[in-house]
C-alpha positions in Angstrom: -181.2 0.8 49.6 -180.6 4.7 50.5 -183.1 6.9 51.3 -184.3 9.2 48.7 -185.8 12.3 48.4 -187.7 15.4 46.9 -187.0 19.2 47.3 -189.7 21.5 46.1 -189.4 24.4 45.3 -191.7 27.7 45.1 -190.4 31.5 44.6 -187.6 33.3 44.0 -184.0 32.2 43.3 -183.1 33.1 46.3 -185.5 30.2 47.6 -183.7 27.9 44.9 -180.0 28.7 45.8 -181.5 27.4 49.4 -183.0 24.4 48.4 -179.5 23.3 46.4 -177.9 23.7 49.7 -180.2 21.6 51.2 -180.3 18.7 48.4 -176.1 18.9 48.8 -176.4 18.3 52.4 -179.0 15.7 52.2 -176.5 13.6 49.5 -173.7 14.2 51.8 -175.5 12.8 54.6 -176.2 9.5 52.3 -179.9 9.7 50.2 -179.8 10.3 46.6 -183.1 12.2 44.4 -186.1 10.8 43.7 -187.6 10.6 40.2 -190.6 11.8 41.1 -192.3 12.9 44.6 -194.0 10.0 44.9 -190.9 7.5 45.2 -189.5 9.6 47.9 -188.7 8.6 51.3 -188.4 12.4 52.6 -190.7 15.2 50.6 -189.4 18.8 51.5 -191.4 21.8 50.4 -189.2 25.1 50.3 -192.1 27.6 50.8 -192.5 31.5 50.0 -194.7 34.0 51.7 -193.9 36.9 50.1 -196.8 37.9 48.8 -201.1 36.4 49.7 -200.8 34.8 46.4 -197.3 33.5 47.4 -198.5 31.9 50.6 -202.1 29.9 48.9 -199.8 28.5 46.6 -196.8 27.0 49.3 -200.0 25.5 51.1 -201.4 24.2 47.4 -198.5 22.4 47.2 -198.0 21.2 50.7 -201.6 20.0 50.4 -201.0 18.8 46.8 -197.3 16.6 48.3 -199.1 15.2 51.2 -201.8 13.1 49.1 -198.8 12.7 46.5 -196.1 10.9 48.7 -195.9 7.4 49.5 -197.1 5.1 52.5 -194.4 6.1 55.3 -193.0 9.1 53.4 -191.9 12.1 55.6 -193.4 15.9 54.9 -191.4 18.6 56.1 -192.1 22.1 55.1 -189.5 24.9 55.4 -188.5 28.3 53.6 -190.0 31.8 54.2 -193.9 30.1 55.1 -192.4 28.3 57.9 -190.0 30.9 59.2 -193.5 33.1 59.4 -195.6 31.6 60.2 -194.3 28.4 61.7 -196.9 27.0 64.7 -199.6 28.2 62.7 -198.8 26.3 60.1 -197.9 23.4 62.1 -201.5 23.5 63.7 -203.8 24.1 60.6 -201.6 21.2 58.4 -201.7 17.9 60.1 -200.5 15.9 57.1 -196.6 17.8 57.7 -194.6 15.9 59.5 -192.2 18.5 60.9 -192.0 22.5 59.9 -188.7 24.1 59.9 -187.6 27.8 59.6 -184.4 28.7 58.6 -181.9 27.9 62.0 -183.7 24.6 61.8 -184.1 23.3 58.2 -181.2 21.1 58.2 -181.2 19.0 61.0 -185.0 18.5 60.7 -185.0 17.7 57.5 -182.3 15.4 58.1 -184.5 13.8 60.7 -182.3 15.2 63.9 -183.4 16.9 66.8 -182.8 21.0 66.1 -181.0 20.9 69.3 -178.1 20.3 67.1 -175.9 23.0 66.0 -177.3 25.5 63.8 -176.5 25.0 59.9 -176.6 28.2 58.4 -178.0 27.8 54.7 -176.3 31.1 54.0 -172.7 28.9 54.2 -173.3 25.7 53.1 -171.6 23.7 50.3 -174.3 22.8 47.1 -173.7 20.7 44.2 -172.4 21.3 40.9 -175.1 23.1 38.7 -176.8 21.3 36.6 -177.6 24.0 34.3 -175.1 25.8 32.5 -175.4 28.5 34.8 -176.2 29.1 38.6 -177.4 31.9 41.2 -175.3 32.6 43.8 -176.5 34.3 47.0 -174.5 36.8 48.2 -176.0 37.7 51.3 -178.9 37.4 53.1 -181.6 39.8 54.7 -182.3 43.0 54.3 -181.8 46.8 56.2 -184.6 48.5 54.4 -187.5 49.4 55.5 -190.0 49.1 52.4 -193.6 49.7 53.7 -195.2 47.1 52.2 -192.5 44.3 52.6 -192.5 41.9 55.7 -189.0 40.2 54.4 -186.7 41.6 56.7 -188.8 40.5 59.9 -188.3 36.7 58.9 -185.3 36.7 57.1 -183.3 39.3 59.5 -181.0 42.0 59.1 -178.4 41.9 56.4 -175.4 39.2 56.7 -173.2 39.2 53.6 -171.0 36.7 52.9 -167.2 36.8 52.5 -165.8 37.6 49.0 -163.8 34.0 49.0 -166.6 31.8 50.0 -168.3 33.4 46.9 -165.8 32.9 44.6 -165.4 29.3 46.0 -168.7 29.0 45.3 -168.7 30.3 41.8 -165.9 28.0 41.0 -167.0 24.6 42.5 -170.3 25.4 40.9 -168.6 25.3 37.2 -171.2 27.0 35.3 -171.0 29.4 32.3 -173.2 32.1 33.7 -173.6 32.8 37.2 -176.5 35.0 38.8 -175.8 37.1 41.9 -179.0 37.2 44.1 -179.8 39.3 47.1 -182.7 41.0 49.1 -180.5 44.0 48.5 -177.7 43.0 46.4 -175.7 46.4 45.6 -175.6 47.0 49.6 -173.3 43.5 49.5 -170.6 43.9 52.3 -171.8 47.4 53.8 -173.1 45.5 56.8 -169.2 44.0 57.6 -167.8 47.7 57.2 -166.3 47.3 53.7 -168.0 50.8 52.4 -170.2 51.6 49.6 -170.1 49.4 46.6 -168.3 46.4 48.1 -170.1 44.5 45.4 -168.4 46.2 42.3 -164.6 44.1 43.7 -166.8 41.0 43.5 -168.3 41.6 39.9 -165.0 41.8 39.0 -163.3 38.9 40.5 -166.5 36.8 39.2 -166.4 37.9 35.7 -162.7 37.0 35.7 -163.7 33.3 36.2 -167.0 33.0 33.8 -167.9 33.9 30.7 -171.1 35.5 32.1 -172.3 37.5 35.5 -175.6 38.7 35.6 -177.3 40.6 38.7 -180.9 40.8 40.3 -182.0 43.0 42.6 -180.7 46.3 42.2 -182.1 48.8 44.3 -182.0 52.4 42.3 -180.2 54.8 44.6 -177.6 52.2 44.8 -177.1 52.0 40.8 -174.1 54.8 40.3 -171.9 55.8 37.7 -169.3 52.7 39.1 -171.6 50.1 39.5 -173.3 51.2 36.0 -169.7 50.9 34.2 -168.8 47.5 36.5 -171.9 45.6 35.1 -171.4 46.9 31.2 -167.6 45.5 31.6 -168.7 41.9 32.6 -170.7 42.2 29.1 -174.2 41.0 30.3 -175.2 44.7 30.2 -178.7 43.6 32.0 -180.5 46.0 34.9 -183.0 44.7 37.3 -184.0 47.5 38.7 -186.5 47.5 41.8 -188.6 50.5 41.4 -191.7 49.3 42.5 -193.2 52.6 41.9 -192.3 56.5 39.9 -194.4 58.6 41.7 -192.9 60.5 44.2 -195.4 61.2 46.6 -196.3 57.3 46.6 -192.5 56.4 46.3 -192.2 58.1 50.1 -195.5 56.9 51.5 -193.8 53.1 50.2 -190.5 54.5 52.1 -188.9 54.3 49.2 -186.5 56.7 47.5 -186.3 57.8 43.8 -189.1 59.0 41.3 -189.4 58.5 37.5 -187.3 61.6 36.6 -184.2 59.7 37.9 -184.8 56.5 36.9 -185.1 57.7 33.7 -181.9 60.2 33.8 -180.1 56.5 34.9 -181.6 54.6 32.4 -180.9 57.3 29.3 -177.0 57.1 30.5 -176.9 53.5 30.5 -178.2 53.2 26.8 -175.8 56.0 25.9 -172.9 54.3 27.4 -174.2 51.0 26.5 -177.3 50.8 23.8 -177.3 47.0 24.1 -178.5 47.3 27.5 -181.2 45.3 29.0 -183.7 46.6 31.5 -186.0 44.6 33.8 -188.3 46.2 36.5 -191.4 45.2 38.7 -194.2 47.5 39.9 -196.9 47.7 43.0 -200.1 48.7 41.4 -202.8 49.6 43.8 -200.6 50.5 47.2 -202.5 52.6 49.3 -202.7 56.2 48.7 -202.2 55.8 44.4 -204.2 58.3 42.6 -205.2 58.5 39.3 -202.4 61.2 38.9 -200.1 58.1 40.2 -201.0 55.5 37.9 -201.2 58.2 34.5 -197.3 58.7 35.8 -196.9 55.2 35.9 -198.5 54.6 32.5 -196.2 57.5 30.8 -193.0 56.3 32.3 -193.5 52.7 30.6 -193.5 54.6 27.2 -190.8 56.5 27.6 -188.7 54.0 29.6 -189.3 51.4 27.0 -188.2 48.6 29.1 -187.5 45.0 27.8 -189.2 43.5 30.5 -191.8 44.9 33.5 -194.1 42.9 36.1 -196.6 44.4 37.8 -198.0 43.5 40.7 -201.7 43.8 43.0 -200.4 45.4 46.3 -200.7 42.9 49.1 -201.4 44.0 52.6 -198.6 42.2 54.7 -199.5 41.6 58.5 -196.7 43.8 60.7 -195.8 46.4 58.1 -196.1 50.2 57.6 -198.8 49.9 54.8 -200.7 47.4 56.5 -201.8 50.5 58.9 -202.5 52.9 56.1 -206.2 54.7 55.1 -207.0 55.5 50.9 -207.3 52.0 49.9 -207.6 51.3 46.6 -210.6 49.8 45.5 -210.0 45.7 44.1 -212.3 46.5 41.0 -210.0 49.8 39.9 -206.6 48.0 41.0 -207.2 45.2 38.8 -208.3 47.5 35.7 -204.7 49.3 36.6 -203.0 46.3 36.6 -204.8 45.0 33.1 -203.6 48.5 30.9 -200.0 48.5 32.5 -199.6 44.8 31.2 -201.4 45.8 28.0 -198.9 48.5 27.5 -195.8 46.6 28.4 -196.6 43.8 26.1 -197.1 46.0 23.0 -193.2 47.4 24.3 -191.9 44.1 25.2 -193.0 42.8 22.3 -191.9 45.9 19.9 -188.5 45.4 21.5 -188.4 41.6 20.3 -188.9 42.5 16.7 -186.3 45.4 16.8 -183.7 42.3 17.3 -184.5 41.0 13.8 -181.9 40.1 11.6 -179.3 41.3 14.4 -176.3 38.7 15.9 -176.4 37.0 19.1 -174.4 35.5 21.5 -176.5 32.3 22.6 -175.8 30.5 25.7 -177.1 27.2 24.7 -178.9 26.3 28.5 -180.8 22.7 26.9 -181.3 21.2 23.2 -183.3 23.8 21.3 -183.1 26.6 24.3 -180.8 29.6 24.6 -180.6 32.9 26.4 -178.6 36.3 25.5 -177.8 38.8 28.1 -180.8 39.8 27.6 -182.7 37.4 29.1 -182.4 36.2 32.5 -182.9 32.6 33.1 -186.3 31.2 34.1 -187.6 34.7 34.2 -187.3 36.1 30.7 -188.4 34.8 27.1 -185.9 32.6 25.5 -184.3 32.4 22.2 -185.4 29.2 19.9 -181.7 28.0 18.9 -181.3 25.1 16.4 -181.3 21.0 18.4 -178.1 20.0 17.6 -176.2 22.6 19.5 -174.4 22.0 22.8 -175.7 22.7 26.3 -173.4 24.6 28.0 -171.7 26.1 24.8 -171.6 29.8 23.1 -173.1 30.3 19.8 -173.0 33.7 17.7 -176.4 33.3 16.0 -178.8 35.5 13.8 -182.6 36.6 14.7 -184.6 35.4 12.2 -188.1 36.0 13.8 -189.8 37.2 17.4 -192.6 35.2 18.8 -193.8 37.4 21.5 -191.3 37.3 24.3 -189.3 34.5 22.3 -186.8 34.7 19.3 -186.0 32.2 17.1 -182.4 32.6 15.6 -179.7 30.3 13.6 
């Protein structure tokens, strides 16, 4: 009987485009998926450690696996956890088996010594979705140098990926919608000399082979007139935007460019070029240094930004960064009262939104039976659209809003 495993997975896509190269390589090298975690031979966990909140809940679940598995079942942790904080982890969990970072994932995993050559996640092969649509990583890494993010000193500088291996990707992956993902996915292909806006080409030749391209990630000084016009033409006119921030004093002590004047100025053109246009953004609530004068900013540009969809997030010192050394911290008691009225606001707005869509038509990628998405929702991020059973996954459906539940619509 084969082997069988488990991949688990905790974060962003970025984390799940790694774990479907892992589960391709562990079927190519002979086991097949378990049910459940508890009938597998080999339990991996695919940590994150972005954030404090991030890293309890990869050692939750590592705990949480270990008194899951089977008699004889093998624990091997990986992802961003174990890249970081690797011997550590090793030492304070004695129910893992092995922890890998990245160079070393595969062969561990596979049982090998890491010895072997290195397998570089970035470039493997991955099964055919599963889902009617996929993420794709483009690249990984990152160049920046945000002052409260610790990515870049475990997941390196920025190494995009060729243009054909993409496509290849996008192709053998056969889904209806595919997802580009990136640390810093509008810099794609500045790091092997191809210029400014290398990704715009790619859009292009990706839209010309599915019915759908979305994009995550977009850093705002990157977002120009070209890129703007490239995403509208693939017709998922949806912006993630990383702003983490609209104050402009703040916005520089992040190391971060831009202010809420500009993002709005972008944001106004895309609506006038395009007034079907989604917007998505997240927020740092609470970074050292943020007034009240800050936070009022923040609160007035949700109103007049009236975004579709907004995260906000308690600013988390990271060990090694620029705002880990910084004075004027904000006191827990007033961050969490900050974070409570920005995600009062952007309810009332996200929800507002929702019932603007009433009686309107949709085009409804059916993702399950009952389940569907627009292009204005982003898979396993955004609400959903309540579609009637008897549709087919993986199928297009132009369908009328007849009622909005909160973040969900419900249409036939």
């Amino acid at each position: 009987m084969p082997r069988r495993f488990w991949v688990e997975t905790l974060g962003c896509p970025k984390n799940q485009v790694d774990s479907d190269k892992l589960t391709g390589t562990l079927v190519a090298d002979g086991l097949v998926p378990a049910d459940a975690p508890g009938d597998a031979d080999l339990v991996v966990v695919n940590t994150c450690a972005f954030v404090e909140d991030a890293r309890q809940e990869s050692i939750d679940t590592i705990l949480g696996m270990a008194h899951a598995r089977k008699d004889g079942a093998r624990l091997v942790v990986t992802g961003c956890l174990a890249e970081r904080s690797g011997e550590d982890l090793a030492t304070a969990l004695p129910e893992v088996d092995a922890v890998a970072g990245f160079a070393d994932a595969v062969p561990v995993t596979l049982g090998h010594k890491p010895s072997l050559p290195v397998m570089d996640l970035l470039h493997l092969s991955r099964p055919r979705a599963t889902a009617p649509w996929a993420y794709v990583k483009i690249a990984e890494g990152c160049d920046r140098a945000c002052g409260f993010c610790a990515i870049p000193s475990f997941r390196g500088r920025q190494r995009s990926r060729t243009m054909d291996s993409i496509l290849a990707e996008v192709d053998a992956l056969d889904a209806r919608e595919i997802v580009l993902v990136a640390q810093d996915l509008a810099s794609y292909g500045r790091d092997q000399g191809r210029g400014e806006r290398a990704i715009v080409p790619l859009i292009e030749a990706a839209a010309a082979r599915v019915e759908r391209v979305r994009l995550l990630y977009l850093y705002p000084s990157d977002l120009n007139d070209r890129l703007e016009d490239a995403i509208c033409a693939t017709g998922v006119p949806y912006f993630d935007l990383s702003l983490q921030h609209v104050s402009a004093p703040l916005l520089r002590r992040m190391r971060r460019w831009g202010d809420g004047e500009r993002f709005l100025r972008r944001i106004e053109r895309i609506r006038r070029h395009e007034p079907a246009a989604a917007f998505r953004s997240n927020f740092i609530v609470g970074y050292p240094g943020e007034t009240e004068d800050d936070h009022d900013a923040l609160l007035t540009f949700i109103d007049r930004a009236q975004l579709d969809w907004c995260g906000f997030f308690a600013f988390s010192e990271e060990e090694g960064t620029y705002a880990a050394g910084l004075d004027a911290k904000v006191d827990r008691g007033l961050l969490d009262e900050r974070l409570a009225e920005l995600r009062e606001r952007q309810e009332a707005i996200t929800w507002a939104r929702r019932d603007e869509l009433v009686g309107s038509r949709v085009e409804v990628l059916v993702d399950e039976p009952g389940v569907g998405r627009s292009h204005r929702e982003a898979p396993e991020i955004d609400g959903v659209i309540l579609i009637p059973s008897e549709l087919t996954p993986g199928t297009f459906a132009s369908l009328t809003v007849s009622a909005a539940l909160g973040p969900d619509l419900t249409a036939a």
